[in-house]
HTML snippet that shows the backbone in 3Dmol.js (N, CA, C, O; Angstrom):
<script src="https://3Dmol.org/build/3Dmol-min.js"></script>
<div id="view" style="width:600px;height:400px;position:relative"></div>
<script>
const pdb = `
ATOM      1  N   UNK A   1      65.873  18.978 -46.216  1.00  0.00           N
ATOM      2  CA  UNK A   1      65.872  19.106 -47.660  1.00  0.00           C
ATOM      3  C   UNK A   1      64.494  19.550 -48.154  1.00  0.00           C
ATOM      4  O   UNK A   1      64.451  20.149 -49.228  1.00  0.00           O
ATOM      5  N   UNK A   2      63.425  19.329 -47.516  1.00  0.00           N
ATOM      6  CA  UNK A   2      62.194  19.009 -48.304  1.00  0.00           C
ATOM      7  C   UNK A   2      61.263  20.839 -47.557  1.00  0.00           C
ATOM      8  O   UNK A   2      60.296  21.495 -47.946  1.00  0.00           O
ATOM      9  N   UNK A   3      62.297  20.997 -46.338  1.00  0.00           N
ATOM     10  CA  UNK A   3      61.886  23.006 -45.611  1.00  0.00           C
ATOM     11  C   UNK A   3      63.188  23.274 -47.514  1.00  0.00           C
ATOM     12  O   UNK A   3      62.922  23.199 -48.713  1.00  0.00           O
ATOM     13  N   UNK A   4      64.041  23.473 -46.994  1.00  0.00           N
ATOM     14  CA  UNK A   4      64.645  24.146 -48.345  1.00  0.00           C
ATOM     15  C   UNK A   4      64.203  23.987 -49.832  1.00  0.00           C
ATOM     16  O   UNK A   4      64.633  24.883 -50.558  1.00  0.00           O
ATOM     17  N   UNK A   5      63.535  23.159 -50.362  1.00  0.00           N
ATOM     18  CA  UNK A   5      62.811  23.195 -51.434  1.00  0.00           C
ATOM     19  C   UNK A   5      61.543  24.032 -51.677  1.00  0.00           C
ATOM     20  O   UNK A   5      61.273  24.839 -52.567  1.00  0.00           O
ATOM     21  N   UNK A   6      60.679  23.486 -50.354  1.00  0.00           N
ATOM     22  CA  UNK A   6      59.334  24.673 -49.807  1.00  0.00           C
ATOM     23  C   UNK A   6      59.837  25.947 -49.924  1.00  0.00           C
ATOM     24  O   UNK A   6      59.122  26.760 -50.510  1.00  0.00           O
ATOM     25  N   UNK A   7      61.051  26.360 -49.441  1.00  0.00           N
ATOM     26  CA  UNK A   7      61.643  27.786 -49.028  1.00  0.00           C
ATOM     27  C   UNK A   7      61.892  28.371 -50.597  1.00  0.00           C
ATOM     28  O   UNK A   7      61.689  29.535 -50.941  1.00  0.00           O
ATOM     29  N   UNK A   8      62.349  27.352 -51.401  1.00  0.00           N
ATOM     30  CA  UNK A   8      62.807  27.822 -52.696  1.00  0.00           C
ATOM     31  C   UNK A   8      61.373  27.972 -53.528  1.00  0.00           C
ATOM     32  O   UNK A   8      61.183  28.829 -54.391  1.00  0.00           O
ATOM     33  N   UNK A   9      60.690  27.274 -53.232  1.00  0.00           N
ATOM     34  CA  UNK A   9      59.644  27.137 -54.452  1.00  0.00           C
ATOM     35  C   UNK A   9      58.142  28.376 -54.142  1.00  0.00           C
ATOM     36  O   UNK A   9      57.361  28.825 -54.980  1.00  0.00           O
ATOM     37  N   UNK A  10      58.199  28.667 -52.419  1.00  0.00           N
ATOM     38  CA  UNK A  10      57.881  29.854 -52.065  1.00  0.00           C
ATOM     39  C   UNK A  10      58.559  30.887 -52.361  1.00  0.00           C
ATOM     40  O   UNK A  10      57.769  31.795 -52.622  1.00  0.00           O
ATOM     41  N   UNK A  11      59.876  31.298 -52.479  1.00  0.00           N
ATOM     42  CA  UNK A  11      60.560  32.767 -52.939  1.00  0.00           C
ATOM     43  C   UNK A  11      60.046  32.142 -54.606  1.00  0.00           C
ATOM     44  O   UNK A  11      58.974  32.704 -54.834  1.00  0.00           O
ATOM     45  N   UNK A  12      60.312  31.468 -55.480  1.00  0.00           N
ATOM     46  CA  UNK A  12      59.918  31.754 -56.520  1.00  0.00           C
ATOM     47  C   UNK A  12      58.781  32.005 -57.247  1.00  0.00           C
ATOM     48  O   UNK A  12      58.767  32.567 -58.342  1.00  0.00           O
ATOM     49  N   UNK A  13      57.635  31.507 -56.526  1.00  0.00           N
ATOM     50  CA  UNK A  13      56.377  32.205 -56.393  1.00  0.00           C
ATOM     51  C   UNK A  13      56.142  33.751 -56.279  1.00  0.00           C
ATOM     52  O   UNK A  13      55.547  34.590 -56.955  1.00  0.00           O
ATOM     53  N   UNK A  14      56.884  33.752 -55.110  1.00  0.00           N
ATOM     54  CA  UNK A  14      56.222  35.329 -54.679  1.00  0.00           C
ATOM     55  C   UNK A  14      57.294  36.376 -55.756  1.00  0.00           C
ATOM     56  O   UNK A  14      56.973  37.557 -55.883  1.00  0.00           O
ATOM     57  N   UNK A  15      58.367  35.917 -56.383  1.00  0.00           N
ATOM     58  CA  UNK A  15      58.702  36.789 -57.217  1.00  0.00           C
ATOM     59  C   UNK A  15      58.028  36.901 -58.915  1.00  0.00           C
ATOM     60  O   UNK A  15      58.024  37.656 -59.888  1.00  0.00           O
ATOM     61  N   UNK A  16      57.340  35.183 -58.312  1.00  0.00           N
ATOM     62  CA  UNK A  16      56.787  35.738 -59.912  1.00  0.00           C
ATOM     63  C   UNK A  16      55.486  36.325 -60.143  1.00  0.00           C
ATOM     64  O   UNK A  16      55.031  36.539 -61.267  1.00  0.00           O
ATOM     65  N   UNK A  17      54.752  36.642 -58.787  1.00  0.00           N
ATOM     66  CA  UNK A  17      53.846  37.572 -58.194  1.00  0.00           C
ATOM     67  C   UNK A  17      52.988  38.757 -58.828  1.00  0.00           C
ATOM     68  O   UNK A  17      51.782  38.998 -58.793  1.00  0.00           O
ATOM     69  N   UNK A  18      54.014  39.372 -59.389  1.00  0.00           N
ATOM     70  CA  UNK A  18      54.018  40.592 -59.920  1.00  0.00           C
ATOM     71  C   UNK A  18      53.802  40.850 -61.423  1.00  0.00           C
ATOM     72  O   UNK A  18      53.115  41.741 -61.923  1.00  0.00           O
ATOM     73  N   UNK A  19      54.527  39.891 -62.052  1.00  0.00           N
ATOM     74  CA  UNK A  19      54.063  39.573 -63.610  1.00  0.00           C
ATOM     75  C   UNK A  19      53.159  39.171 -64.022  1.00  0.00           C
ATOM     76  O   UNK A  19      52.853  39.226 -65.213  1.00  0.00           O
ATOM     77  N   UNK A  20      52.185  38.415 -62.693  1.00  0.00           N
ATOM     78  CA  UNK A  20      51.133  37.743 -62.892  1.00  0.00           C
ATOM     79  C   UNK A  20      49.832  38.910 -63.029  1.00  0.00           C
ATOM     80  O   UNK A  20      48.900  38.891 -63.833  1.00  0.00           O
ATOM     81  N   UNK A  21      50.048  39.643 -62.241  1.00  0.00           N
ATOM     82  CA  UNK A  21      49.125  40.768 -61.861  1.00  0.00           C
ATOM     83  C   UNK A  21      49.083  41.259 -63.277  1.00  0.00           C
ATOM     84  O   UNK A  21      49.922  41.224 -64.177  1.00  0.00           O
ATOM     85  N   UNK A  22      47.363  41.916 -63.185  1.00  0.00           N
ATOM     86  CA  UNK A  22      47.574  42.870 -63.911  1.00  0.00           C
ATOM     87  C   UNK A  22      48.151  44.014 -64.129  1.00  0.00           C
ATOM     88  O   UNK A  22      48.235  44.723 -63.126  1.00  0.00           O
ATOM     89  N   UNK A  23      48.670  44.532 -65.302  1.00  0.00           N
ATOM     90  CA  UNK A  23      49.174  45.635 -65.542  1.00  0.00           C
ATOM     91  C   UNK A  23      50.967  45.615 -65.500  1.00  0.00           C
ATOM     92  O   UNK A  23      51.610  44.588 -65.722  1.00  0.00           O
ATOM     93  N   UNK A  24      51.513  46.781 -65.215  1.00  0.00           N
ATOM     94  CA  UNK A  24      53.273  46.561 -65.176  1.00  0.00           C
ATOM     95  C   UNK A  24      53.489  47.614 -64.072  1.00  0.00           C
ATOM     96  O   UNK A  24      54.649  47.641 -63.663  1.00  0.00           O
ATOM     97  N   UNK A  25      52.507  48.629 -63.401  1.00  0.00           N
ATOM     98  CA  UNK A  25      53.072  49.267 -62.369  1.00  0.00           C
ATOM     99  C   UNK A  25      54.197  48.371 -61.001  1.00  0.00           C
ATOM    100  O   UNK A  25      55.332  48.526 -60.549  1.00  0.00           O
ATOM    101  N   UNK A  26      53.161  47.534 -60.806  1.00  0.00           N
ATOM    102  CA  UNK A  26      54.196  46.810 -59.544  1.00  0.00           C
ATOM    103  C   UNK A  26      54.991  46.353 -59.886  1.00  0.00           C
ATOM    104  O   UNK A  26      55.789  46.451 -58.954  1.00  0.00           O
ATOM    105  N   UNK A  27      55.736  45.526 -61.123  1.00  0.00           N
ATOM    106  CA  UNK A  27      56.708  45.207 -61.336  1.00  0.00           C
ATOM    107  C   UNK A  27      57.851  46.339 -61.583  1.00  0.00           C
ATOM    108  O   UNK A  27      59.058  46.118 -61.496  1.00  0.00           O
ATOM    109  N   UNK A  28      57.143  47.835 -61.970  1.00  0.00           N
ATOM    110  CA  UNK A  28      58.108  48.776 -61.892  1.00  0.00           C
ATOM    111  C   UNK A  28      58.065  49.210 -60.489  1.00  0.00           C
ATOM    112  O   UNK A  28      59.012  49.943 -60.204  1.00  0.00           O
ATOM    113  N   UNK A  29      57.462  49.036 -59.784  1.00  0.00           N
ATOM    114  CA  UNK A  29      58.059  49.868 -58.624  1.00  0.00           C
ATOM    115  C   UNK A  29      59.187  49.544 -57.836  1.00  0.00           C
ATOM    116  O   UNK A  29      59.562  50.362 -56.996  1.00  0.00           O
ATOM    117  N   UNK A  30      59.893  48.274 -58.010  1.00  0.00           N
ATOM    118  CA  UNK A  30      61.581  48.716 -57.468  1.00  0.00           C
ATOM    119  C   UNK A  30      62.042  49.426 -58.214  1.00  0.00           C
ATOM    120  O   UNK A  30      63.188  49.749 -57.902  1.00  0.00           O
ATOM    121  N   UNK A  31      61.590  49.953 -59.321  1.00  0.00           N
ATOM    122  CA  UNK A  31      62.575  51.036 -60.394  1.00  0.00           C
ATOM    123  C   UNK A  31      62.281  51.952 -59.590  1.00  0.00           C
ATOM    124  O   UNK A  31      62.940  52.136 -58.568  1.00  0.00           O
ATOM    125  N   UNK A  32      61.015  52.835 -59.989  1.00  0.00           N
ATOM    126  CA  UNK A  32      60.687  53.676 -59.104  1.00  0.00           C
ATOM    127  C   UNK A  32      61.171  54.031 -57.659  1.00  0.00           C
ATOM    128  O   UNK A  32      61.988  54.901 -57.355  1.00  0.00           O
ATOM    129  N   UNK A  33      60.357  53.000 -56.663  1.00  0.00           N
ATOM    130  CA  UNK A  33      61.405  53.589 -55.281  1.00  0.00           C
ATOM    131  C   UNK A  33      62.723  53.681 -55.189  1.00  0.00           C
ATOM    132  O   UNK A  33      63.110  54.136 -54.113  1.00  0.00           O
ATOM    133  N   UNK A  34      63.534  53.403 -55.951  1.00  0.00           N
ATOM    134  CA  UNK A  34      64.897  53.015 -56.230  1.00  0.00           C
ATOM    135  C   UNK A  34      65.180  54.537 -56.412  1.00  0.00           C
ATOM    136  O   UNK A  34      65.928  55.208 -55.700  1.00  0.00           O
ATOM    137  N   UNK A  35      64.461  54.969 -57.480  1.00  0.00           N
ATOM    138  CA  UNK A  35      64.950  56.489 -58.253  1.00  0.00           C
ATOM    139  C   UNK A  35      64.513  57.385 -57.318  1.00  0.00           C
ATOM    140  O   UNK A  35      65.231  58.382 -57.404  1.00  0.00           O
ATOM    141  N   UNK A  36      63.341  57.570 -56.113  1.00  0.00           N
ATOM    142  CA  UNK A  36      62.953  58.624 -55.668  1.00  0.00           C
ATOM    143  C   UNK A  36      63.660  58.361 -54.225  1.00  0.00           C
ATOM    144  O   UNK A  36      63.388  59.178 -53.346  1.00  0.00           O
ATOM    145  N   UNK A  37      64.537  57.300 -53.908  1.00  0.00           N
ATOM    146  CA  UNK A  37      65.293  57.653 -53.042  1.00  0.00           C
ATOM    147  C   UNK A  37      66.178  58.089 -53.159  1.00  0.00           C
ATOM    148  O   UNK A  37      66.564  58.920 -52.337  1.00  0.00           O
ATOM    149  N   UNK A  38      67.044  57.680 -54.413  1.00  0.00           N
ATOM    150  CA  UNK A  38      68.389  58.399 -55.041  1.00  0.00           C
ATOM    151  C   UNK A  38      68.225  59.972 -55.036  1.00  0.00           C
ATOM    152  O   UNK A  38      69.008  60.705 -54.433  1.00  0.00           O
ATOM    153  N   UNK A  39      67.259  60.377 -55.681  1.00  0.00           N
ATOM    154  CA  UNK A  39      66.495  61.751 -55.791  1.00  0.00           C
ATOM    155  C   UNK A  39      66.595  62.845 -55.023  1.00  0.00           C
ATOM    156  O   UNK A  39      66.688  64.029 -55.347  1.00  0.00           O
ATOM    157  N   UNK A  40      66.550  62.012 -53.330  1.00  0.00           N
ATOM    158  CA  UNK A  40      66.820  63.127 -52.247  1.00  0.00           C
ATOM    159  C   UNK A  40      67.968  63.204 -51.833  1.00  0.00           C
ATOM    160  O   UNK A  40      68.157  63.727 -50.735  1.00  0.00           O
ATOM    161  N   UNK A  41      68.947  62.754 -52.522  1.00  0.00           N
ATOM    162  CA  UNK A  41      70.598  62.688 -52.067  1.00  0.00           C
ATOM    163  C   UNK A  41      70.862  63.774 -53.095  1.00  0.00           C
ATOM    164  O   UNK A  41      70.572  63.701 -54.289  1.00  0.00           O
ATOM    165  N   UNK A  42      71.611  65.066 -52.312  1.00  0.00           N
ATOM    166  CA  UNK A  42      71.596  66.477 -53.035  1.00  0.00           C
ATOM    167  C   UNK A  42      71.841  66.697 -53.932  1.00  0.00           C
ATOM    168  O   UNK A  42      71.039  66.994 -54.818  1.00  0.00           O
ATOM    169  N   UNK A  43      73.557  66.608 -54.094  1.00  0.00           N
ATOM    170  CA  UNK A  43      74.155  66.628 -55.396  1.00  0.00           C
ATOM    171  C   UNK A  43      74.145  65.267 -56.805  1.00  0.00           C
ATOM    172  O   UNK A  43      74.196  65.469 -58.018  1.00  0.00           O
ATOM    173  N   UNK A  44      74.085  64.306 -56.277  1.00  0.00           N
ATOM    174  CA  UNK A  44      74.616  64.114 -57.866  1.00  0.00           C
ATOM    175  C   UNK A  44      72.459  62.627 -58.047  1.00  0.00           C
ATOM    176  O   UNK A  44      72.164  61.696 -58.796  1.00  0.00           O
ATOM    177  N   UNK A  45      71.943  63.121 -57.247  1.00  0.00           N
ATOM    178  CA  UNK A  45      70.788  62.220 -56.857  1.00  0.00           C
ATOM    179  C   UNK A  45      69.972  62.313 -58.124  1.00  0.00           C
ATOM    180  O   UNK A  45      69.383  61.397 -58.699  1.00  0.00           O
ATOM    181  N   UNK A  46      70.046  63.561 -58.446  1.00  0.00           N
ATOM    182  CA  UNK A  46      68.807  63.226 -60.401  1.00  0.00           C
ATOM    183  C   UNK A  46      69.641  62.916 -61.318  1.00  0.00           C
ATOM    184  O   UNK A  46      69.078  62.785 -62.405  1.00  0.00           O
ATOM    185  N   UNK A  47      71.114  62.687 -61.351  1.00  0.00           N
ATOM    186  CA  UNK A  47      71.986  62.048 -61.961  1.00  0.00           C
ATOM    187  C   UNK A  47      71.801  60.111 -62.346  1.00  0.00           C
ATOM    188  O   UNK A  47      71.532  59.322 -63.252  1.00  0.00           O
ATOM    189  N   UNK A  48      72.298  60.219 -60.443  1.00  0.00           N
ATOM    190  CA  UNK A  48      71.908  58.780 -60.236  1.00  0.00           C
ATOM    191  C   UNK A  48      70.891  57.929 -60.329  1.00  0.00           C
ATOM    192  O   UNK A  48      71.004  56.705 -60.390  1.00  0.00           O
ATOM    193  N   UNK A  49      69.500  58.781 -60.346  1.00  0.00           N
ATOM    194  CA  UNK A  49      68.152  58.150 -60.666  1.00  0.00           C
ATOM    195  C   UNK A  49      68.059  58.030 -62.231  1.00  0.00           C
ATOM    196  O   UNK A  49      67.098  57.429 -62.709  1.00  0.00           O
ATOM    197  N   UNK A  50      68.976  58.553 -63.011  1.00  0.00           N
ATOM    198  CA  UNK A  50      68.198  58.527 -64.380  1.00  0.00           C
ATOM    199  C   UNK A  50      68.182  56.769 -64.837  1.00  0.00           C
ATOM    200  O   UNK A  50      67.048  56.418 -65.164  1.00  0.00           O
ATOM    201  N   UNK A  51      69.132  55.754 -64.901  1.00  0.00           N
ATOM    202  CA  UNK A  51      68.815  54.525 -65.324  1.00  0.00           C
ATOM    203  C   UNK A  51      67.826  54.487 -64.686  1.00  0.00           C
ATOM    204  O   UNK A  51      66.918  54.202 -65.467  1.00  0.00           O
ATOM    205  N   UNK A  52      67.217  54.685 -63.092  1.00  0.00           N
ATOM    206  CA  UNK A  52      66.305  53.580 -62.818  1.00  0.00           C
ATOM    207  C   UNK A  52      64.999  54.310 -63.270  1.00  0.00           C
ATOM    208  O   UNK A  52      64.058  53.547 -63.487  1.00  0.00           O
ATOM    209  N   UNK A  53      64.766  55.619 -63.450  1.00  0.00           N
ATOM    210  CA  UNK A  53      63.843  56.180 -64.188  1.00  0.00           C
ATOM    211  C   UNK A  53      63.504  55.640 -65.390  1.00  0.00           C
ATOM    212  O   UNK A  53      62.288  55.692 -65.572  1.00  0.00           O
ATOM    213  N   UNK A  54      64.288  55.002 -66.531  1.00  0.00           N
ATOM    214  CA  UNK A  54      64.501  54.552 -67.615  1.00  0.00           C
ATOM    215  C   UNK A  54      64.233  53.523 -67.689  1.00  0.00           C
ATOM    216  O   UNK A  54      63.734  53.012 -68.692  1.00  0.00           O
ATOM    217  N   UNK A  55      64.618  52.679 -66.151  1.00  0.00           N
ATOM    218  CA  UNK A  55      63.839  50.859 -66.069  1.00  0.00           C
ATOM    219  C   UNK A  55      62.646  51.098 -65.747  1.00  0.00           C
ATOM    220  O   UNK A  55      61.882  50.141 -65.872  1.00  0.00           O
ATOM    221  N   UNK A  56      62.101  52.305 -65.271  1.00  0.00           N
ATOM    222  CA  UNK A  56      60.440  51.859 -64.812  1.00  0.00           C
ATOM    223  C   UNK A  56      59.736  51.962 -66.125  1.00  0.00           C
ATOM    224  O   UNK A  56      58.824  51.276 -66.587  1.00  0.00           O
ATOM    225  N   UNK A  57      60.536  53.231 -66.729  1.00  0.00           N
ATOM    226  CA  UNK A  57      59.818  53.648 -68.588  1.00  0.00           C
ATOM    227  C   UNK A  57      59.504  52.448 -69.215  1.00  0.00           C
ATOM    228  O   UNK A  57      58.394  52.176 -69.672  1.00  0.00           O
ATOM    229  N   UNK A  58      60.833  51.476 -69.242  1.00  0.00           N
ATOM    230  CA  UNK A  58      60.953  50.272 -70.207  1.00  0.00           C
ATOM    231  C   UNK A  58      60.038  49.379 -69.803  1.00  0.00           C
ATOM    232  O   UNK A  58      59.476  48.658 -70.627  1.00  0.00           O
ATOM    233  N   UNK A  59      59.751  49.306 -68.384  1.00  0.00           N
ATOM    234  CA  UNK A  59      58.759  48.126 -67.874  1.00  0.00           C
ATOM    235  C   UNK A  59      57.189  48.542 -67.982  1.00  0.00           C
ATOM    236  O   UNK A  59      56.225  47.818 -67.735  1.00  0.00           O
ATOM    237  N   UNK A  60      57.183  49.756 -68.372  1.00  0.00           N
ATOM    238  CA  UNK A  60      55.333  50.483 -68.405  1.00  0.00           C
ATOM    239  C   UNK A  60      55.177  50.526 -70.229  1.00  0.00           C
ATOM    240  O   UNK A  60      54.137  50.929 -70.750  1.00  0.00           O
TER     241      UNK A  60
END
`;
const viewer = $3Dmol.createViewer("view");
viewer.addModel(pdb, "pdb");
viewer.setStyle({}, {cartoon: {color: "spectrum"}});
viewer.zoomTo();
viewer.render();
</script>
């Protein structure tokens, strides 16, 4: 019980990691890598990136 609490109270740390930091780039970059992998998928890939293009906008 007391490894699974450690386990929980470490993942919630390290996610709140990023907000702590200065600035908002790292918290956008799952938007980002998200969109520039979609990006290289041929046809419909600058389609599919546009929300996450739009979450990195909203988070900067």
């Amino acid at each position: 019980m007391l490894a699974s609490f450690r386990l929980t109270l470490a993942c919630a740390a390290l996610a709140a990691c990023p907000f702590m930091l200065d600035g908002c780039a790292l918290a956008a970059l799952p938007c980002r890598a998200t969109s520039a992998v979609l990006k290289i998928v041929p046809v419909v890939g600058h389609a599919a990136s546009t929300p996450f293009d739009a979450c990195a906008t909203a988070i900067d």
